[in-house]
Backbone of each chain as nested JSON, in Angstrom:
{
  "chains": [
    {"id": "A", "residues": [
      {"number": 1, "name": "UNK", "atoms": {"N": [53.788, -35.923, -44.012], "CA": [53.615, -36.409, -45.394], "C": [52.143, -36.737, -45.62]}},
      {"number": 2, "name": "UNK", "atoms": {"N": [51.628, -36.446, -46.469], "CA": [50.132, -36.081, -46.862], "C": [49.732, -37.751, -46.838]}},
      {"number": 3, "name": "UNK", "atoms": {"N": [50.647, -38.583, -47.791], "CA": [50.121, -39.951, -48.18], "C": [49.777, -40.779, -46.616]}},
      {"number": 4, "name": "UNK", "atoms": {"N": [50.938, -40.38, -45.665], "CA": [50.872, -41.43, -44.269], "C": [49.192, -40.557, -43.785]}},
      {"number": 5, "name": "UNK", "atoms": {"N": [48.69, -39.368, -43.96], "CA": [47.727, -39.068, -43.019], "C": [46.404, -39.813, -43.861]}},
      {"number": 6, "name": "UNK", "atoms": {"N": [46.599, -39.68, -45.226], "CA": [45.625, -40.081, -46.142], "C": [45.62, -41.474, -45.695]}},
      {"number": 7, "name": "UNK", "atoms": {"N": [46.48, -42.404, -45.276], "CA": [46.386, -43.553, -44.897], "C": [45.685, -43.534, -43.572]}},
      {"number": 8, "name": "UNK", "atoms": {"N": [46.12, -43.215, -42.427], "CA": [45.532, -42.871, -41.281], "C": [44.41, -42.578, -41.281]}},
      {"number": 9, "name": "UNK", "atoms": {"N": [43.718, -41.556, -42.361], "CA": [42.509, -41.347, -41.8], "C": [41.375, -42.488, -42.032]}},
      {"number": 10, "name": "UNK", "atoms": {"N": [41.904, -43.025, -43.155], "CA": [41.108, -43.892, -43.727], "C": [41.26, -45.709, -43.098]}},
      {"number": 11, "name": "UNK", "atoms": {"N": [42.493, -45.852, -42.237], "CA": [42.379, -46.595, -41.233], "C": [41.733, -46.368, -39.763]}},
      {"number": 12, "name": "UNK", "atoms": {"N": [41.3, -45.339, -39.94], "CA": [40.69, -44.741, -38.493], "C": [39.204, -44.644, -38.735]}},
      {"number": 13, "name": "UNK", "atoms": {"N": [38.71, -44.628, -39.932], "CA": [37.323, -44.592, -40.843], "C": [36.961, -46.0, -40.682]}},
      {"number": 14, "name": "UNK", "atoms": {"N": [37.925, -46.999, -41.551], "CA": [37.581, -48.191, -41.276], "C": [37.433, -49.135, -40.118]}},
      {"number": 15, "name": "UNK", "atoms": {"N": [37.546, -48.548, -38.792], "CA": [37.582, -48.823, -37.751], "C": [35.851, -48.092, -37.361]}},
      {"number": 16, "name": "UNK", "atoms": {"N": [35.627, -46.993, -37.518], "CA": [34.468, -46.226, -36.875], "C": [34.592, -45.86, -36.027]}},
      {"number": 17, "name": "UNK", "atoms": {"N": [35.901, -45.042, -36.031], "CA": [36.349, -44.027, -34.735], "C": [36.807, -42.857, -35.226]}},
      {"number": 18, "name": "UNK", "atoms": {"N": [36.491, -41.808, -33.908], "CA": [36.506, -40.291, -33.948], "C": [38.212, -40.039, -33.698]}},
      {"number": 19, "name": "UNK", "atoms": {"N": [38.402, -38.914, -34.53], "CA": [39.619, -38.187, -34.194], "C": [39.923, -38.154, -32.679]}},
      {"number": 20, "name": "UNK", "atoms": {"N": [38.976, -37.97, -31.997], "CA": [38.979, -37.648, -30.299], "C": [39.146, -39.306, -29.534]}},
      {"number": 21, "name": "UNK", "atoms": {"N": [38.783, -40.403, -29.783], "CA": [38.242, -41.138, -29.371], "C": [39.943, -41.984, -29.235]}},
      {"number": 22, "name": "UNK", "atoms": {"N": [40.899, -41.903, -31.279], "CA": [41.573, -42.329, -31.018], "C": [42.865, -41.097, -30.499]}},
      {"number": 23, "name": "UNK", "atoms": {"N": [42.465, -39.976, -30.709], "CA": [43.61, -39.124, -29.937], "C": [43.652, -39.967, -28.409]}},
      {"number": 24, "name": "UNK", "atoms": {"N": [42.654, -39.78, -27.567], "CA": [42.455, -40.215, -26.138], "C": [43.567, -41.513, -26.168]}},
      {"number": 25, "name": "UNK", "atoms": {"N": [43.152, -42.594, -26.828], "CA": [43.458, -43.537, -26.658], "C": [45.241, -43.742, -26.826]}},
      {"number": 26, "name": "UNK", "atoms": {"N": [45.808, -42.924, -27.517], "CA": [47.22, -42.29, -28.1], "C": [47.935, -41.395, -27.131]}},
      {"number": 27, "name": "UNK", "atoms": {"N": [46.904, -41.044, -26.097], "CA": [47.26, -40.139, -25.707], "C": [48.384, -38.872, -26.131]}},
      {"number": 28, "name": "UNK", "atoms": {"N": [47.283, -38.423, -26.914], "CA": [47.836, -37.123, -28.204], "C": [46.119, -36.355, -27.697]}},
      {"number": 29, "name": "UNK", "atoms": {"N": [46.93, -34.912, -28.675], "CA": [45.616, -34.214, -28.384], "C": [44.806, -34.075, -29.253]}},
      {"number": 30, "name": "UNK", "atoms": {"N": [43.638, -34.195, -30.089], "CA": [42.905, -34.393, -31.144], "C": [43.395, -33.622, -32.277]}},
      {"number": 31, "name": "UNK", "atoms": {"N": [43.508, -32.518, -32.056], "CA": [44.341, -31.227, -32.825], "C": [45.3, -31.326, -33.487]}},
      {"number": 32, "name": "UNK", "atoms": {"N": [46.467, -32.127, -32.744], "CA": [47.65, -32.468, -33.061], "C": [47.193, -33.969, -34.212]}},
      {"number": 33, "name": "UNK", "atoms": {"N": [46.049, -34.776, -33.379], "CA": [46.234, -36.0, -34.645], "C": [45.099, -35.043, -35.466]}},
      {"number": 34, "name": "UNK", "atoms": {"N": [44.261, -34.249, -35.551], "CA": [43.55, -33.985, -36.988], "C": [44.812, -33.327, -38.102]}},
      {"number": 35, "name": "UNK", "atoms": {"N": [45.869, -32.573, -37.647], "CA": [46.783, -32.077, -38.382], "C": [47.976, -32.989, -39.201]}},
      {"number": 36, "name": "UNK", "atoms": {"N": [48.016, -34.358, -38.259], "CA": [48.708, -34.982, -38.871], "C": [48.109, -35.83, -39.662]}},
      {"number": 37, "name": "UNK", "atoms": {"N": [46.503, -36.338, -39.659], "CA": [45.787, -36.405, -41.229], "C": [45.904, -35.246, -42.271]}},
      {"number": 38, "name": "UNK", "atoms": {"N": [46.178, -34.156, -41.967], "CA": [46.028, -33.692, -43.188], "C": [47.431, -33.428, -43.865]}},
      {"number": 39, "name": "UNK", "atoms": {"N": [48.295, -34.192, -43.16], "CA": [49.402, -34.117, -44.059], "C": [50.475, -33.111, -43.364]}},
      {"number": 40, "name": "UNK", "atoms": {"N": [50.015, -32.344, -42.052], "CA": [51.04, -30.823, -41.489], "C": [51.469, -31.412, -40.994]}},
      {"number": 41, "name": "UNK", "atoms": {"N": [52.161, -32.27, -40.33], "CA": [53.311, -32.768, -39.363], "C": [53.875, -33.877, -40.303]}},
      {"number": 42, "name": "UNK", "atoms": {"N": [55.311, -33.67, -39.674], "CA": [56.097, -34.497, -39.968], "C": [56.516, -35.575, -38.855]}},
      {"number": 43, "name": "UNK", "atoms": {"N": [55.338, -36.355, -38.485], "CA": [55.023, -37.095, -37.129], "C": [56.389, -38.046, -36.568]}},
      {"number": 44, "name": "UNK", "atoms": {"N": [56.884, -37.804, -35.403], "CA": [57.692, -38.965, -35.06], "C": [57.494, -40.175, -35.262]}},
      {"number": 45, "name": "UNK", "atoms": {"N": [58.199, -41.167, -35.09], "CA": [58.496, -42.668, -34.787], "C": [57.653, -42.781, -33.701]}},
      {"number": 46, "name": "UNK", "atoms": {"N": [57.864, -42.253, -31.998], "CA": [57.291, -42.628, -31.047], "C": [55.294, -42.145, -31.017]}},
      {"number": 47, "name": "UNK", "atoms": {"N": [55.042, -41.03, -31.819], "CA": [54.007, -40.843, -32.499], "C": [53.306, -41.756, -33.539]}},
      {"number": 48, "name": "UNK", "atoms": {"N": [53.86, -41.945, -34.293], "CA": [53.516, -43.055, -35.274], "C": [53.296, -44.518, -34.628]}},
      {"number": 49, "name": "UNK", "atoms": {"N": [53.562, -44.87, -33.349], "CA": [54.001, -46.054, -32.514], "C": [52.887, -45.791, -32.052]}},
      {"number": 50, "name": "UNK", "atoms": {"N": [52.304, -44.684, -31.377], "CA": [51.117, -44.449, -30.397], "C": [50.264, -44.586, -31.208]}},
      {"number": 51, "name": "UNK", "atoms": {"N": [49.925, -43.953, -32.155], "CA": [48.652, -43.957, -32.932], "C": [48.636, -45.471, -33.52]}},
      {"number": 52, "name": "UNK", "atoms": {"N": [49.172, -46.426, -33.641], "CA": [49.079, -47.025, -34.544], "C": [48.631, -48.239, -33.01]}},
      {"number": 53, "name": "UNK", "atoms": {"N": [49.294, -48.276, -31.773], "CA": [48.646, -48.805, -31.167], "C": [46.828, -48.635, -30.334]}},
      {"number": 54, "name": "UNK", "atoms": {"N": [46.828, -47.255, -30.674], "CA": [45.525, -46.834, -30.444], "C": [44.445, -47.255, -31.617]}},
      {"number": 55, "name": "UNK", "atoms": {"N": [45.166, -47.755, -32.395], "CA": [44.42, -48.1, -33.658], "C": [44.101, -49.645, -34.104]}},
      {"number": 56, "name": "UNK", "atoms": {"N": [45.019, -50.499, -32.857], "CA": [45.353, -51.743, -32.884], "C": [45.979, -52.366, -34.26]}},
      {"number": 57, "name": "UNK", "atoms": {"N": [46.742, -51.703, -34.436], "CA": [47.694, -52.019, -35.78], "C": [48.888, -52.13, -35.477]}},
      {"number": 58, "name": "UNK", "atoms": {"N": [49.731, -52.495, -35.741], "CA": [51.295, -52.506, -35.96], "C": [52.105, -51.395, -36.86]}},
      {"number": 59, "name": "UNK", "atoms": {"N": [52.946, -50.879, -35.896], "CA": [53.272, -49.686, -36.81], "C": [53.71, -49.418, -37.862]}},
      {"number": 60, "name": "UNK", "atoms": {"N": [54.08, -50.878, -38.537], "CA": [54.424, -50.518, -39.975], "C": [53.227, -50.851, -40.556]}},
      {"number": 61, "name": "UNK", "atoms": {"N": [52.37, -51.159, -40.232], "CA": [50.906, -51.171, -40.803], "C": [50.533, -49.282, -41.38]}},
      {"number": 62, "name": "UNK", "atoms": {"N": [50.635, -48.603, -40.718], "CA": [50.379, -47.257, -40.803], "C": [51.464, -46.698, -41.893]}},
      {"number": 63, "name": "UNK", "atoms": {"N": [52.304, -47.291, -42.581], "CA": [53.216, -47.186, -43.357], "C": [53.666, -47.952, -44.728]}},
      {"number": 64, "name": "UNK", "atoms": {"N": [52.421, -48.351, -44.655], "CA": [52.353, -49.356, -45.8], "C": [51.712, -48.517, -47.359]}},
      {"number": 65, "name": "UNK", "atoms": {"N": [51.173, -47.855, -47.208], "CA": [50.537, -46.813, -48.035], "C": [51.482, -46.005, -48.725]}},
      {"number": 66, "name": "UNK", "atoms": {"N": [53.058, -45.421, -47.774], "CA": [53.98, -44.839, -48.519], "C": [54.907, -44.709, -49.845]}},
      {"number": 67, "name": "UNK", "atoms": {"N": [54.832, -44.296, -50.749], "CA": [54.998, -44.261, -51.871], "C": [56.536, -44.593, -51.57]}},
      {"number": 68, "name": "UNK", "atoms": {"N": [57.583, -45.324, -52.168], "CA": [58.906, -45.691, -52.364], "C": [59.778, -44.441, -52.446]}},
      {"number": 69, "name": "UNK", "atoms": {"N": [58.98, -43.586, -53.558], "CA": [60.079, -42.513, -54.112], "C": [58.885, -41.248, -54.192]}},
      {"number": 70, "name": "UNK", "atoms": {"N": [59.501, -40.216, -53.718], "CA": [58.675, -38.787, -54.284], "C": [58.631, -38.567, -55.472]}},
      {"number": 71, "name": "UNK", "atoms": {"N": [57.54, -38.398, -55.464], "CA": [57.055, -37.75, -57.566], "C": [57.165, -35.749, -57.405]}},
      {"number": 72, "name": "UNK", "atoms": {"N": [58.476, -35.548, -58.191], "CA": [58.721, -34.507, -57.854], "C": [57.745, -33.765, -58.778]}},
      {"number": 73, "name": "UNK", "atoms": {"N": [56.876, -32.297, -58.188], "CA": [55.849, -31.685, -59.067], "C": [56.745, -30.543, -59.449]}},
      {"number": 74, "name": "UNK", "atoms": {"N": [56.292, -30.105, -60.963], "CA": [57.008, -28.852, -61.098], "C": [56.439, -27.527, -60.664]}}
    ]},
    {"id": "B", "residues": [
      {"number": 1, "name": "UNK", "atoms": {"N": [63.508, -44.942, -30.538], "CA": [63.439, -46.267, -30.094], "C": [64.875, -47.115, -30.322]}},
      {"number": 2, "name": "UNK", "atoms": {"N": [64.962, -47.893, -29.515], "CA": [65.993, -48.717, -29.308], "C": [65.424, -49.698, -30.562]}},
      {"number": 3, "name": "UNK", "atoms": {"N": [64.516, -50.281, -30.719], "CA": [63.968, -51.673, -31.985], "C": [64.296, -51.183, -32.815]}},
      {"number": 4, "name": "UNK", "atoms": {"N": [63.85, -49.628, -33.251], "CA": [64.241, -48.877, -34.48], "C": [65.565, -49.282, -35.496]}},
      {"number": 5, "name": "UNK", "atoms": {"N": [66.69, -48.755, -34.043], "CA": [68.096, -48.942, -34.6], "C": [68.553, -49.943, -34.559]}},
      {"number": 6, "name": "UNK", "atoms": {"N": [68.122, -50.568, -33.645], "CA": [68.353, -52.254, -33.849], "C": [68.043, -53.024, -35.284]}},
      {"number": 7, "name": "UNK", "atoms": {"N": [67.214, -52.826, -35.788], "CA": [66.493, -52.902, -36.686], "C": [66.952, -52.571, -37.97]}},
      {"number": 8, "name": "UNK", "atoms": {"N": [67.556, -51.149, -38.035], "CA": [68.106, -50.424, -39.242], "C": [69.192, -50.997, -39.317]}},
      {"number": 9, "name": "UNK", "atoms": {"N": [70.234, -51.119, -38.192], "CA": [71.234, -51.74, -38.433], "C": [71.664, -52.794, -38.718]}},
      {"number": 10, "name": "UNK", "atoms": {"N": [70.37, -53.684, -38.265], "CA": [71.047, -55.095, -38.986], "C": [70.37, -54.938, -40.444]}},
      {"number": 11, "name": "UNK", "atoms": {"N": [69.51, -54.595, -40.821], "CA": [69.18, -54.126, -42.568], "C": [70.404, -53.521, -43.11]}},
      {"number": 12, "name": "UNK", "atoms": {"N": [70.866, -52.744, -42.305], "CA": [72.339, -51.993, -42.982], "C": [73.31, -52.975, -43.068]}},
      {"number": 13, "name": "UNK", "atoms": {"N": [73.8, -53.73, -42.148], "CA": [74.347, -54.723, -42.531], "C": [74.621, -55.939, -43.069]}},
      {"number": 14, "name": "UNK", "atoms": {"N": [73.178, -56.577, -43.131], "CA": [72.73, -57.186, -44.171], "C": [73.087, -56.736, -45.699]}},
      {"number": 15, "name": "UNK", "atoms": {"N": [73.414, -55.479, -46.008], "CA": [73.075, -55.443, -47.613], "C": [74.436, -54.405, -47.29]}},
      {"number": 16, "name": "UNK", "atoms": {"N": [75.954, -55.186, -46.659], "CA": [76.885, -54.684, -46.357], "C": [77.245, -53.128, -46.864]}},
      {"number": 17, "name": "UNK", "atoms": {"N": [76.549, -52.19, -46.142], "CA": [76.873, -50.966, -46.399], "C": [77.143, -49.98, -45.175]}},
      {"number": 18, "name": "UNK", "atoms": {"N": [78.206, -49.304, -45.491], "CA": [78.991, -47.814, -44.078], "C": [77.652, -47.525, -44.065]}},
      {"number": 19, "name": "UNK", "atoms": {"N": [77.414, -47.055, -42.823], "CA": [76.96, -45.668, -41.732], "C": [77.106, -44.375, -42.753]}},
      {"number": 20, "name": "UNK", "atoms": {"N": [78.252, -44.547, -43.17], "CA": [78.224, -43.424, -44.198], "C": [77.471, -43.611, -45.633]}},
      {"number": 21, "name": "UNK", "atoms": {"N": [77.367, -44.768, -46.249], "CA": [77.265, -44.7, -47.22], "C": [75.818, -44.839, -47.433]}},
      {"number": 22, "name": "UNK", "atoms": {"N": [75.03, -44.958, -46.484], "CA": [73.888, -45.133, -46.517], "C": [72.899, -43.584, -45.871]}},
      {"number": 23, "name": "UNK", "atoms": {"N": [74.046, -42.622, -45.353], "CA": [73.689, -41.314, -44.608], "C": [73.985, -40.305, -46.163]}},
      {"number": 24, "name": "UNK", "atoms": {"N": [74.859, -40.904, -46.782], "CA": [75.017, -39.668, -47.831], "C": [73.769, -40.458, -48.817]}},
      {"number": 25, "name": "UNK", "atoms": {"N": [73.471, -41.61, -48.756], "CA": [72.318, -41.681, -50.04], "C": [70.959, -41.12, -49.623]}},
      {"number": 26, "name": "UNK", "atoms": {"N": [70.907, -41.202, -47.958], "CA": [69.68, -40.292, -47.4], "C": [69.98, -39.304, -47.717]}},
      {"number": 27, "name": "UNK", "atoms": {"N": [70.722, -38.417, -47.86], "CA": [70.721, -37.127, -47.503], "C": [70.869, -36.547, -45.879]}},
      {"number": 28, "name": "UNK", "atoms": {"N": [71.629, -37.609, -45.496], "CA": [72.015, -37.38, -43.735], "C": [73.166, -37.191, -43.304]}},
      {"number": 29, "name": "UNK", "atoms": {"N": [73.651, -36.698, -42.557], "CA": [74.716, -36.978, -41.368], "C": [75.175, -38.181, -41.112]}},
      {"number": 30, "name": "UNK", "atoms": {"N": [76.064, -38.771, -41.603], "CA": [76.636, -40.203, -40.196], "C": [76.388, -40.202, -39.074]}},
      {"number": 31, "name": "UNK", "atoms": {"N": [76.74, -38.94, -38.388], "CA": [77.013, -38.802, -37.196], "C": [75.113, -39.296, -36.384]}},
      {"number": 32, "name": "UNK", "atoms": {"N": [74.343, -38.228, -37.397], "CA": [73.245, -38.526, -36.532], "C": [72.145, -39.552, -37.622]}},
      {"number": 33, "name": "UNK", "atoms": {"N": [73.104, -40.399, -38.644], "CA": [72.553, -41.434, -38.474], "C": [72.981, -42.885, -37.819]}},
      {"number": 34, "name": "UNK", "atoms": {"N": [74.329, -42.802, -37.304], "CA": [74.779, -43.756, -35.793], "C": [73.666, -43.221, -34.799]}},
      {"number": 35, "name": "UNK", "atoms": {"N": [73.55, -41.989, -34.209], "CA": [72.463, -41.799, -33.373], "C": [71.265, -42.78, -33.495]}},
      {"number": 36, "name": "UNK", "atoms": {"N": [71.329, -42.551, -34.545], "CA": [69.138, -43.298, -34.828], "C": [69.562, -44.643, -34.836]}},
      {"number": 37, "name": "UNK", "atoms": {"N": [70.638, -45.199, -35.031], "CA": [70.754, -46.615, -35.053], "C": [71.287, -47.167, -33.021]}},
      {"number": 38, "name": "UNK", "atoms": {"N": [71.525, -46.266, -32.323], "CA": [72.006, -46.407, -31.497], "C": [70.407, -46.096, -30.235]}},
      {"number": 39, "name": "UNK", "atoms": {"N": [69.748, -45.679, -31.217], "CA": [68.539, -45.271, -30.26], "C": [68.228, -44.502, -29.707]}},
      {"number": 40, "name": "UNK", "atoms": {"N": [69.434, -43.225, -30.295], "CA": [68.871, -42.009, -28.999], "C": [67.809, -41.097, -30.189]}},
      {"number": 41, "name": "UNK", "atoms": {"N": [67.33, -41.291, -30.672], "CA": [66.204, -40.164, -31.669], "C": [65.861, -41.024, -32.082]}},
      {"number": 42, "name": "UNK", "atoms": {"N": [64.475, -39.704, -31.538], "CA": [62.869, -40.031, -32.085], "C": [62.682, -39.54, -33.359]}},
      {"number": 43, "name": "UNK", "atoms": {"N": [63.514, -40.493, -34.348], "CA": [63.364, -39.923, -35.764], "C": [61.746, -39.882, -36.532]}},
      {"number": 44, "name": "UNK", "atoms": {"N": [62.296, -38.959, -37.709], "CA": [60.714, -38.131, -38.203], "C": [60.28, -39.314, -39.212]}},
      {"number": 45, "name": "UNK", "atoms": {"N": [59.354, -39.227, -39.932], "CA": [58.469, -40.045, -40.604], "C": [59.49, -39.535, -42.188]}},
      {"number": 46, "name": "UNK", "atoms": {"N": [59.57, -38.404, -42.06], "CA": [60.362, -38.027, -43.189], "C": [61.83, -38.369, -43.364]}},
      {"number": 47, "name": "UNK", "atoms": {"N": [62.713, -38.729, -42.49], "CA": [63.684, -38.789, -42.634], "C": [63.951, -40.663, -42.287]}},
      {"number": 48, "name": "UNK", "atoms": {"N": [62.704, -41.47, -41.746], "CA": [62.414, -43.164, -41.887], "C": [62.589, -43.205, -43.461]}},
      {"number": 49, "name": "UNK", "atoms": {"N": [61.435, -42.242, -43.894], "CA": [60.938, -42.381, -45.475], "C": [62.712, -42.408, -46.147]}},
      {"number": 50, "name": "UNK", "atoms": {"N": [63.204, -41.363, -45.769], "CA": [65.382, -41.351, -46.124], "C": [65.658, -41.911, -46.193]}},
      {"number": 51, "name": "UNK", "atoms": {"N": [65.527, -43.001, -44.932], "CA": [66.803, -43.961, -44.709], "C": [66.121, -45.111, -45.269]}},
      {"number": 52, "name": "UNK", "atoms": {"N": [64.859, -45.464, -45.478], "CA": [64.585, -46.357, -46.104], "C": [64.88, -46.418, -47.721]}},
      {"number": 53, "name": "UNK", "atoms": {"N": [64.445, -45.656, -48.274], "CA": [64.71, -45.311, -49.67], "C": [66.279, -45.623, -50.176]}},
      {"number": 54, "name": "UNK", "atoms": {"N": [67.349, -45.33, -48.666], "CA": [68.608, -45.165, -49.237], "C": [68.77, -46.911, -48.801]}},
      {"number": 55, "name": "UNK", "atoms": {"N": [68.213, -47.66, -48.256], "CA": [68.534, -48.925, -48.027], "C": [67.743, -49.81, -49.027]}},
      {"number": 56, "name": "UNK", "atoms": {"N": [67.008, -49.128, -49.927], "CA": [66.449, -49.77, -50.861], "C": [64.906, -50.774, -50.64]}},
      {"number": 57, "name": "UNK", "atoms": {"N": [64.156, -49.894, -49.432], "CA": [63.331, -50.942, -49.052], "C": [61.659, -50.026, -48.469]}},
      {"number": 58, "name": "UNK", "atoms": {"N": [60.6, -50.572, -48.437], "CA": [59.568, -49.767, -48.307], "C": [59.633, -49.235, -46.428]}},
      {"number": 59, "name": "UNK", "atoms": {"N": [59.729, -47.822, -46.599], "CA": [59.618, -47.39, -44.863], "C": [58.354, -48.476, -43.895]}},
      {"number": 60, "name": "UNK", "atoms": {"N": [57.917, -48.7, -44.164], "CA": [56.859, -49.661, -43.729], "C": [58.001, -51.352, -42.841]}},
      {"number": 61, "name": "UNK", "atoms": {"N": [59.118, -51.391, -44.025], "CA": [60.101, -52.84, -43.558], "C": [61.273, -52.139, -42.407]}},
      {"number": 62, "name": "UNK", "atoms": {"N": [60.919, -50.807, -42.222], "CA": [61.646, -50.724, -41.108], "C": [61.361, -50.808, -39.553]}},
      {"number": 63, "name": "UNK", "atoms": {"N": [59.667, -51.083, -39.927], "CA": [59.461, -50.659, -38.675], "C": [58.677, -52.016, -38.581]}},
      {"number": 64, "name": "UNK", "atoms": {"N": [58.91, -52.986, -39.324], "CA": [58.25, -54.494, -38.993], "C": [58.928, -55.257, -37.696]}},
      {"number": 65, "name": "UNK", "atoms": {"N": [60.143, -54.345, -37.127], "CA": [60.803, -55.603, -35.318], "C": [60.013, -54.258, -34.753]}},
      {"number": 66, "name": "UNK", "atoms": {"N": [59.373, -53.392, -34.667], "CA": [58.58, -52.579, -33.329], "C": [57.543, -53.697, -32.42]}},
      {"number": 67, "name": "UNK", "atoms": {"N": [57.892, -53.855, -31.233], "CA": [56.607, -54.616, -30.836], "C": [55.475, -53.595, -30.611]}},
      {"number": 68, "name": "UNK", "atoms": {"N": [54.097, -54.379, -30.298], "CA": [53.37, -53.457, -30.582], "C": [52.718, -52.792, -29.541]}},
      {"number": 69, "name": "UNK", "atoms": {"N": [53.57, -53.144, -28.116], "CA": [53.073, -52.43, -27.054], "C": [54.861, -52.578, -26.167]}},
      {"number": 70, "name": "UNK", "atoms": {"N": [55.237, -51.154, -25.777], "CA": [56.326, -51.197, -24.64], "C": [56.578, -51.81, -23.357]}},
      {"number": 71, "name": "UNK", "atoms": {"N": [57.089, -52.736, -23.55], "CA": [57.513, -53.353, -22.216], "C": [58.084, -52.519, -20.799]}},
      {"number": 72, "name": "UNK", "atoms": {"N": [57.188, -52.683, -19.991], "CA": [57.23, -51.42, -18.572], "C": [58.458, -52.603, -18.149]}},
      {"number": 73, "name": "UNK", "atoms": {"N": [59.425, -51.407, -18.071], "CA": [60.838, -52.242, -16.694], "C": [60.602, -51.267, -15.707]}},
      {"number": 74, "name": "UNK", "atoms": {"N": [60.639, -52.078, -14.725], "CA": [60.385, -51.447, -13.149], "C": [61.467, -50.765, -12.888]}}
    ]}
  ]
}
């Protein structure tokens, strides 16, 4: 979902850390977290758990950004 | 995660509603939404975003009992 990566990246900005720095720390592979900023994965729970501790956040912290309801486009 | 379903389920029961009745407002299975409440799936970010929506609450309040680091059992 585009909105959770748009959140992510910009919690990972406000920190002053590299895609690589917190992949390592997630132990994920940079690739896999640059794709799930841009919205291409539909990231697990136990994913969402890692990154969010590599990020020193709480994982519903990384989920706070999510819109309630989809705005369906025509 | 085990916190996950722990978690969902007492929200589900809190706001007294079936396994079912909360899988057909996701757009889910019963069957494999007892799973996610029972802990065996690593459910998706998209289908949290489901079950939250169908419990009436921001995906972000489901994942507020995750602690924020796994307890190693020997």
């Amino acid at each position: 979902m585009a909105a959770f990566g748009t959140a992510l990246r910009e919690l990972r900005h406000d920190r002053l850390l590299t895609i690589e720095a917190v992949a390592e720390a997630a132990g994920l592979h940079p690739n896999y977290l640059g794709s799930v900023e841009r919205g291409e994965r539909n990231v697990s729970l136990f994913n969402i758990w890692r990154i969010a501790n590599a990020l020193g956040l709480p994982a519903a912290a990384l989920l706070d950004e999510l819109p309630p309801r989809k705005v369906k486009h025509s």
